[in-house]
N, C-alpha and C positions, 0 to 999 in steps of 0.2 A: 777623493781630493779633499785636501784638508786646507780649511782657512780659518784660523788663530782656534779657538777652541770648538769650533762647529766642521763638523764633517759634511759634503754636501756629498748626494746620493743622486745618480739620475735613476732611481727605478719607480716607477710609474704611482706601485702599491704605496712607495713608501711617501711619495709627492700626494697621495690622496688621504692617506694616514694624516699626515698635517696639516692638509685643508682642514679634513672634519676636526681637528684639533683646537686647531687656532683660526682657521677661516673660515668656520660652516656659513655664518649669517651672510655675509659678501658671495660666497657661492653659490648659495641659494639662491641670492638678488642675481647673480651674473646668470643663474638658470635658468630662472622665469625670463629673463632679458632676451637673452639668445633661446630660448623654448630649447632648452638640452634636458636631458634628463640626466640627474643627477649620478655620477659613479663613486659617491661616497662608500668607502666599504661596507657601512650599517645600513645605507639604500638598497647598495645592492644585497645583502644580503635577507633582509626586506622583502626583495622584488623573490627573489628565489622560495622565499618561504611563501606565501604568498599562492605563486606557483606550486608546488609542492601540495600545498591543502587543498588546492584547487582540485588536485588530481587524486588527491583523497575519499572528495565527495564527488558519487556518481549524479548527474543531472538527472532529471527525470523529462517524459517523451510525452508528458498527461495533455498538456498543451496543444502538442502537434496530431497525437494519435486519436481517431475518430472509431468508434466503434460501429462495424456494418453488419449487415445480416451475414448468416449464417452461407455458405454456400457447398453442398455436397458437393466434391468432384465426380464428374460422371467419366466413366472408364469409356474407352473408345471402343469397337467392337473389332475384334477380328478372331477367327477359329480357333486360336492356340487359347485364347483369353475363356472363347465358350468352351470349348473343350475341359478347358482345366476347372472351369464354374459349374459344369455338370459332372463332371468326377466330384468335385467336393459335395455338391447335391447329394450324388448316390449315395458316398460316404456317409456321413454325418445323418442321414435322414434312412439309413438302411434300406435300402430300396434296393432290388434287383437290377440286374444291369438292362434287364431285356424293358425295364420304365422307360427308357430312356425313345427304347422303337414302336412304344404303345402310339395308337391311334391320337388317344386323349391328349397324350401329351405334346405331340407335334403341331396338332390344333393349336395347344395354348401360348407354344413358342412362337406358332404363326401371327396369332392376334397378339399377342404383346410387341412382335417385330415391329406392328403398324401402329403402335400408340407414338401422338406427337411428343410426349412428355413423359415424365415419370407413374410409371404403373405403382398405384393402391395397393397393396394388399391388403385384404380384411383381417381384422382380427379374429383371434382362433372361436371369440363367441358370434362371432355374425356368420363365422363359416361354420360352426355347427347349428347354427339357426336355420341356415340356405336348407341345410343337410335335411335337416329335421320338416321343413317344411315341402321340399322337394320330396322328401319319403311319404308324406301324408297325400301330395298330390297323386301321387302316381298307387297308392291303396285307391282313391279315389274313383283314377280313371280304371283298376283292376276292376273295383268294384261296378261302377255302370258299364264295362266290359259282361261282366260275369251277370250283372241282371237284366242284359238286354238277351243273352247266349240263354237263360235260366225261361226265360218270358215264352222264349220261340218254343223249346220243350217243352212246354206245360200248352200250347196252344193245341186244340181239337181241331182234329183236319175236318 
C-alpha cells in the first residue's frame, strides 16, 4: 500500500527494522515498562550468538563431583564363573590338569570359600620366606627324629 511517497509494509521484520531505526530509545523504555524482552533484530541476534558460545564452551562437573575411595567389583560366584577362573589358572600358570583334583588344592579352595572378606595373598617374598622356613622346620624335626632312632641303637642291652 502506497501513501504519497512512503510505502507502508505489514511485515513484522520490516516494522522492527524501524523500530531499531528510529525508535530504539522509546522501545526500550516501553520494554523495561511492560518487562518484554526486546525483538529488535540486533537483540535478537545478540540473544542467539550468545547462545551459540554458550554451547561452544563445555561446563565443567569439578563443583559437583566428589572424589570416593576406590571400590573393587567383586564377581558373584557361580560354577561357569569358577570353572572358567580355574582353566585360566591352569593356563597361564602351566599347571597340570590333575592340580586342580590334588588334595592340597581342594583344602585351599575350601578355606578361602569361608573367608568373610577379601583373601591376602602374600607376596612372592614372604611366600618364599614361609617356604624356606617351613623346609628348615621339618630338617629340624628329621633331625630329632633321626637322633632319638640313632640314641636307641647305640644303647647297651
Amino acid at each position: 500500500m502506497r501513501i504519497g511517497e512512503h510505502t507502508i509494509v505489514a511485515d513484522v521484520t520490516t516494522l522492527r527494522r524501524h523500530l531499531q531505526c528510529h525508535h530504539k530509545h522509546r522501545y526500550y523504555k516501553w520494554c523495561q515498562k511492560e518487562a518484554f524482552e526486546s525483538k529488535l533484530p540486533d537483540d535478537v541476534t545478540a540473544r542467539k550468538a550468545n547462545i551459540v558460545e554458550g554451547y561452544k564452551t563445555q561446563g565443567t562437573l569439578d563443583g559437583c563431583v566428589q572424589m570416593g575411595d576406590v571400590v573393587e567389583r567383586v564377581l558373584p560366584y557361580s560354577d561357569d564363573a569358577f570353572q572358567a577362573v580355574t582353566i585360566q589358572w591352569l593356563v597361564e600358570t602351566d599347571q597340570p590338569i590333575s592340580a586342580l583334583e590334588h588334595p592340597a588344592f581342594e583344602k585351599m579352595i575350601q578355606l578361602a570359600s569361608r573367608a568373610k572378606g577379601v583373601i591376602k595373598i602374600s607376596r612372592r617374598s614372604t611366600t618364599w620366606r614361609e617356604i624356606i622356613n617351613l623346609f628348615h622346620q621339618y630338617l629340624r624335626d628329621l633331625k630329632r627324629c633321626l637322633t632319638v632312632c640313632i640314641s636307641l641303637l647305640c644303647r647297651p642291652f
